[in-house]
N, C-alpha and C positions, 0 to 999 in steps of 0.2 A: 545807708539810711541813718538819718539822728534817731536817738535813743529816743525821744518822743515818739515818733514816728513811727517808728517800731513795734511800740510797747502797743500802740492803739490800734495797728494788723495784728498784730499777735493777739492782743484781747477780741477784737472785733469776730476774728473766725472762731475764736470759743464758742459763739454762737453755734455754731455749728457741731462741735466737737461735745460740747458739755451737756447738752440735754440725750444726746448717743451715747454717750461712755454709761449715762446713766443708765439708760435701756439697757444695755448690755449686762448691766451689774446688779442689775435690782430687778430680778426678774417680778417682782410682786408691781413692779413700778408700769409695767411693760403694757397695761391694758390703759393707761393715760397717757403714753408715752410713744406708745404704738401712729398714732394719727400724726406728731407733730414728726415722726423720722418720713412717713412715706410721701408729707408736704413735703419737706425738705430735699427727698429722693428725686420727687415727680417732679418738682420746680416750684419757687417761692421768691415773693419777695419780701424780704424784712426791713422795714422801715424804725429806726430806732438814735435814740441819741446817746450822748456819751458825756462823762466830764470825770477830768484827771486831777487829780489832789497831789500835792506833795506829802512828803512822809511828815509834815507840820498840821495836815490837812489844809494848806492853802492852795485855793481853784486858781490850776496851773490853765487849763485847757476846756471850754465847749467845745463841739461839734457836734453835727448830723450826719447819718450817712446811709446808705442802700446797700441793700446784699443783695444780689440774685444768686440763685440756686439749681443745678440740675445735676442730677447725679454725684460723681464727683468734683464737676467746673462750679467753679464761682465766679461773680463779679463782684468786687468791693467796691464803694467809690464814697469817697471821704472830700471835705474840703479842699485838700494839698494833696490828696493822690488817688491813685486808682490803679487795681491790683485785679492781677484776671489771671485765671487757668485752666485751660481747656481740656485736660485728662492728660497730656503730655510737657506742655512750655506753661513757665509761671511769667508772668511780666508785671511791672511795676512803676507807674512813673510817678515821680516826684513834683508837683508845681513848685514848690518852694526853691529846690536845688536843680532844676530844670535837668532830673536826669531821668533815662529810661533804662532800667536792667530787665534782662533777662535770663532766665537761666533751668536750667532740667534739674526739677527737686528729686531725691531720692524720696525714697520710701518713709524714713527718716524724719525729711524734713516734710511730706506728707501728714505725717502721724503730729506731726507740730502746729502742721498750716490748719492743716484742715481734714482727722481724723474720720469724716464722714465715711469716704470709702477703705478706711482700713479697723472693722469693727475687730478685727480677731486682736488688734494691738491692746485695745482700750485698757481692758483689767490689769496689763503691768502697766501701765501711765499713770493712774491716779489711785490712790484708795478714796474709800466714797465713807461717810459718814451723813447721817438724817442729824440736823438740826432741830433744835424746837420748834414748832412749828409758832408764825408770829402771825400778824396784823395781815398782809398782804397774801400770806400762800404755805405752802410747804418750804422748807429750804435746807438744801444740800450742803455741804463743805467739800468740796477737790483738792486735796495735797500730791503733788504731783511725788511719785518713789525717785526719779533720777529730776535733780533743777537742772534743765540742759536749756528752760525758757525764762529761767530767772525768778520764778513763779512762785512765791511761798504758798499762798491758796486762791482757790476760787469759791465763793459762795453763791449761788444759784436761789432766785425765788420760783416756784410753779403756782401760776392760778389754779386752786383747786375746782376753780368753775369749769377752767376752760381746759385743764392740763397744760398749757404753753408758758413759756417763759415769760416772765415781768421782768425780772431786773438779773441783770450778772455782775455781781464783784469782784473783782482780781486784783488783790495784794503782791507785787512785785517785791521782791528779796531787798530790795534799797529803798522801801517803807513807801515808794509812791504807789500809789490806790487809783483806778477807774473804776468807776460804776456805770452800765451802759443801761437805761430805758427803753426796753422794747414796745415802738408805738404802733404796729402793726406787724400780721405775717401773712401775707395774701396769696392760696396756692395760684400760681400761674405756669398756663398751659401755652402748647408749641411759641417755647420761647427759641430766640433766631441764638443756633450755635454762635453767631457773629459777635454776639455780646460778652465772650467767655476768652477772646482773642483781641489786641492790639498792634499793632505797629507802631517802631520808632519814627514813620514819614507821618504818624497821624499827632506829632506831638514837633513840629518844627521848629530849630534853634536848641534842642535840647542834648543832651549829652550820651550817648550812650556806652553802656555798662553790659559788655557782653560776656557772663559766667558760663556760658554753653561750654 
């Protein structure tokens, strides 16, 4: 994957990871926070956008993109790719570099992807500190204890109206910055397992990348 590429899975499923870690950790937090994990569990979709900075702060990258949600599967789908995991096979293709990998995350790279279903990890992953609270909501600071995602921190806003996420900031250790807009999270129900699964025949001419 290019390191763009990359950086914008990796921040994008914090969605996921970073308002749970919080729950976990803040038990006083648990009664706002409570509603947005059992969306997330039960099935959701997140509609939100994104934009990458250099460590100059010059706008390296826009995008939009879509999360679905159920349990622990997701589906990402970005401009240039689209990323799925059905509780066993991660897959991922690339438009840009026309390739399709797949491959069997550990536990590990769970706890990286997409923490949702491994709450017992959370409290050694990040220490959590409360920010001032500003203009938009409450807000968090994520400093991960081991950088094994490159990640100097993460900043989190919470609507205090709604408890749901506004915005996620993640500082990468080589000064580029994403900020992602969350422009909706809509619970949705008997979503088709078929959405959390891919094939390399459904992406023709492309390359594949077999990690299994």
């Amino acid at each position: 994957m290019k390191k763009s590429v990359f950086k914008a899975l990796t921040f994008s499923l914090l969605l996921l990871c970073v308002p749970v870690f919080l729950f976990a950790q803040r038990e006083g937090l648990s009664q706002h926070l409570s509603p947005l994990k059992k969306q997330l569990e039960g099935g959701a979709e997140i509609l939100f956008s994104s934009h990458t900075y250099t460590s100059t702060g010059e706008l390296l990258q826009r995008d939009q993109g879509q999360l679905i949600t159920y349990k622990e599967k997701f589906r990402l789908t970005y401009t240039v790719f689209t990323a799925t995991y059905n509780g066993t096979l991660f897959s991922y293709y690339n438009k840009e570099e026309k390739t399709f990998t797949l491959m069997h995350p550990t536990v590990e790279d769970l706890a990286t992807i997409n923490p949702l279903a491994y709450l017992s990890t959370s409290q050694e992953m990040y220490t959590v500190r409360e920010l001032p609270e500003n203009k938009k909501g409450r807000a968090f600071s994520f400093t991960p204890k081991k950088n094994t995602m490159n990640i100097h921190h993460i900043e989190l806003t919470i609507s205090p109206k709604t408890g749901l996420p506004l915005e996620l900031m993640t500082l990468f250790s080589d000064g580029t910055r994403v900020v992602m807009y969350i422009d909706s999270l809509v619970t949705q129900k008997n979503i088709s397992n078929r959405l959390f699964s891919q094939k390399h025949s459904d992406y023709p001419g492309s390359e594949l990348v077999d990690l299994r």
